[in-house]
N, C-alpha and C positions, 0 to 999 in steps of 0.2 A: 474567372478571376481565381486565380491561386489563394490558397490557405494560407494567412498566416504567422511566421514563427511565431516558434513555444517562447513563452515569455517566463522565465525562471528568476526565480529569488532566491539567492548564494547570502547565504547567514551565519556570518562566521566572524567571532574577535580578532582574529590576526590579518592584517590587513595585504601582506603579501601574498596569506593562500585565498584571498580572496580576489586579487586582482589575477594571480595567475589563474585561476579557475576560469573568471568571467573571460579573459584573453582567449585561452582556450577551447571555452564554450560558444566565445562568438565566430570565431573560425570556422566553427562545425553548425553555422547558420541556427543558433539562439540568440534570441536578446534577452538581455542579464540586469538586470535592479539587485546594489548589494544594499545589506544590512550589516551592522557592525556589532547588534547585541541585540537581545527580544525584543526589549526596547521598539528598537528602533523601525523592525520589522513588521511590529503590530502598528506603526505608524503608517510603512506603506502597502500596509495590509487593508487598512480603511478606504485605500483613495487607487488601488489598482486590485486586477485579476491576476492572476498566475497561474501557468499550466501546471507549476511543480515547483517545489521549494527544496534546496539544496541544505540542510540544519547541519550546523557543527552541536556535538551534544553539548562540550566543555567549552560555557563558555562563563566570564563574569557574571555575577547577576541570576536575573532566573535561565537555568538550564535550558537543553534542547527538550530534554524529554518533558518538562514541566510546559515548556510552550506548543509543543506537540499536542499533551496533553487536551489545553485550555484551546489551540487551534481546533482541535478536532471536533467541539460540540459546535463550532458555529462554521466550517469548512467540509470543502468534500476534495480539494485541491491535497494532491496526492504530494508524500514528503519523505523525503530520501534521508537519512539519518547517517551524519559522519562522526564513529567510535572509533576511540583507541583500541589499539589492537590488545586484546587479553579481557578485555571488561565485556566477559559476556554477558553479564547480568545487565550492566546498560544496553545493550543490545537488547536482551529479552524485554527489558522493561520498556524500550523506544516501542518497541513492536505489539505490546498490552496500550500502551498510550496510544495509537492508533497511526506510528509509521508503516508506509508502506513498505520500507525496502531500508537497507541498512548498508554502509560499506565501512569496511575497517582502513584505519590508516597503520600506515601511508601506502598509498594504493595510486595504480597508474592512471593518470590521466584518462585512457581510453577504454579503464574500466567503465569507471565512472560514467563515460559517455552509452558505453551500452546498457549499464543501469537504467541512465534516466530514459534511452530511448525504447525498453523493455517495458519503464512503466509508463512511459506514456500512451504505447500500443494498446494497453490493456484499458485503458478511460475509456468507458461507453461514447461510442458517440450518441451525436443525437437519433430520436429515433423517429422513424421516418412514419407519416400520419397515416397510410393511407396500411402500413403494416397489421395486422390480424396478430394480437401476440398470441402466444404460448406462454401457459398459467404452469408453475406447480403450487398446491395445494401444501401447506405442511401445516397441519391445525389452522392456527388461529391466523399464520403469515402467509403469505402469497409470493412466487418468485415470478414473474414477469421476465422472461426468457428471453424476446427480441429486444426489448427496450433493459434486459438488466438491469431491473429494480425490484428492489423487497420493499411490500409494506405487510403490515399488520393493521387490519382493518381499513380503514383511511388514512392511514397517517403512512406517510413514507420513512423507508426507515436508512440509513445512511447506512452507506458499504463505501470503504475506501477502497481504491483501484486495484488494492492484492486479492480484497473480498470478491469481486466485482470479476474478476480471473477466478477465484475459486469457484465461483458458482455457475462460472460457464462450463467449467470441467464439470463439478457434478453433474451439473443439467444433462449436460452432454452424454451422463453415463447411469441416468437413473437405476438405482437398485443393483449398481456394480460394485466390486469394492477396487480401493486405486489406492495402490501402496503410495509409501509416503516418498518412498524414490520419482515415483510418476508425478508427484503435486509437487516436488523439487525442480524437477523437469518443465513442466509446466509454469513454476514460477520464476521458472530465468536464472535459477541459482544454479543450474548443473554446469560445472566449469569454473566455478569459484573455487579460491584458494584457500575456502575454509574446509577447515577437518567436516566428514561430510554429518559428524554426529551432530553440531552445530548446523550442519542446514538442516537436517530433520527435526531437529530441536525448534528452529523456528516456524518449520511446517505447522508443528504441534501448538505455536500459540498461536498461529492466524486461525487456526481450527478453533481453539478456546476459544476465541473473540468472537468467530462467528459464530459460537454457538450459543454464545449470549443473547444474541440477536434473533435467532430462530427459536429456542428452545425455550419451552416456557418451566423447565428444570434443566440447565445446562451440567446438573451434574450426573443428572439422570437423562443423557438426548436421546429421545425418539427417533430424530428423521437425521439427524445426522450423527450418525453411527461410527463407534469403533466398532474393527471387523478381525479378532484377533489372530494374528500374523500374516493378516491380507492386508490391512490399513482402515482407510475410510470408508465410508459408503453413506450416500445420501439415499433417503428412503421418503420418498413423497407419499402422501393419501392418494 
């Protein structure tokens, strides 16, 4: 039995670029539930699953980033963030709020489509029972390498789908260091028509945020390391 389609949620006030979007996301074999404002969003957010949410920032109401925000403590469903072009700081801020991935308008259609099919690559799948993981150790947290999951002690601890790709690379490179062009590379933004100091800029704050999550001083991180003028380096016990 086939997999299937990803089922996206397009969340946006203007109702033309939402129809045109859902038009031409269904062509490219998704199914599409729109939204017209958080509102309404969080409405069918109670009563369905989604592989992946499509968020306009600006919209009436409460913003994208504020519902990004308030989605992220009770979701793990990865979210694509649509800014105006020049507002980098909503950008940064979407991406501290816990977006996955960002695109600036107005942006072509079949960007878009390799965004979302970039992040949806990166979602763990499930993990298979009979697999023997690989632990790393970083104090007090634990990274679970086949199954790509963090917890600290018992409790699990959420990685959104950019996280969840960062820590395959580190794993992948223990005690190496990986400039921040290669975690560029690696997160699908190499070929974007942003200036490239903006996508290292954004490297820089998926690194923040995971190292919230790992580091029991994130201003002082132990295991995930700046590596000055190599980049990062993760560093397990």
């Amino acid at each position: 039995m086939s997999d299937p389609d990803p089922h996206l949620l397009i969340v946006d006030d203007d109702e033309r670029i939402r129809e045109l979007l859902a038009k031409f996301l269904k062509r490219h074999g998704f199914l599409i539930s729109m939204a017209r404002d958080a509102a309404h969003a969080r409405r069918l957010l109670t009563g369905l699953e989604f592989d992946l949410i499509v968020l306009d920032v600006m919209m009436p109401g409460e913003d994208g980033i504020s519902l990004t925000e308030s989605l992220r403590g009770q979701l793990l469903t990865p979210i694509l963030l649509l800014t105006a072009r020049g507002e980098i700081e909503d950008r940064i801020r979407g991406l501290e709020a816990g977006a996955d991935d960002y695109l600036v308008k107005p942006f072509e259609p079949r960007e878009l489509l390799l965004r979302i099919n970039a992040i949806l690559r990166r979602v763990p799948e499930a993990p298979v029972a009979s697999t023997i993981p690989k632990v790393l150790h970083l104090g007090a947290v634990r990274y679970d390498i086949d199954r790509a999951e963090l917890w600290h002690g018992d409790a699990p601890v959420r990685l959104t789908a950019t996280e969840v790709q960062l820590m395959r690379v580190f794993s992948a490179h223990p005690g190496e260091p990986l400039s921040r062009l290669q975690l560029v590379e690696e997160l699908g933004r190499a070929g974007s028509h942003e200036q490239p100091g903006a996508q290292e800029r954004a490297v820089d704050v998926q690194i923040t945020r995971l190292r919230r999550k790992i580091e029991t001083d994130p201003k002082q991180p132990r295991y995930l390391q700046t590596v000055r003028g190599a980049g990062y380096m993760l560093a397990p016990d």
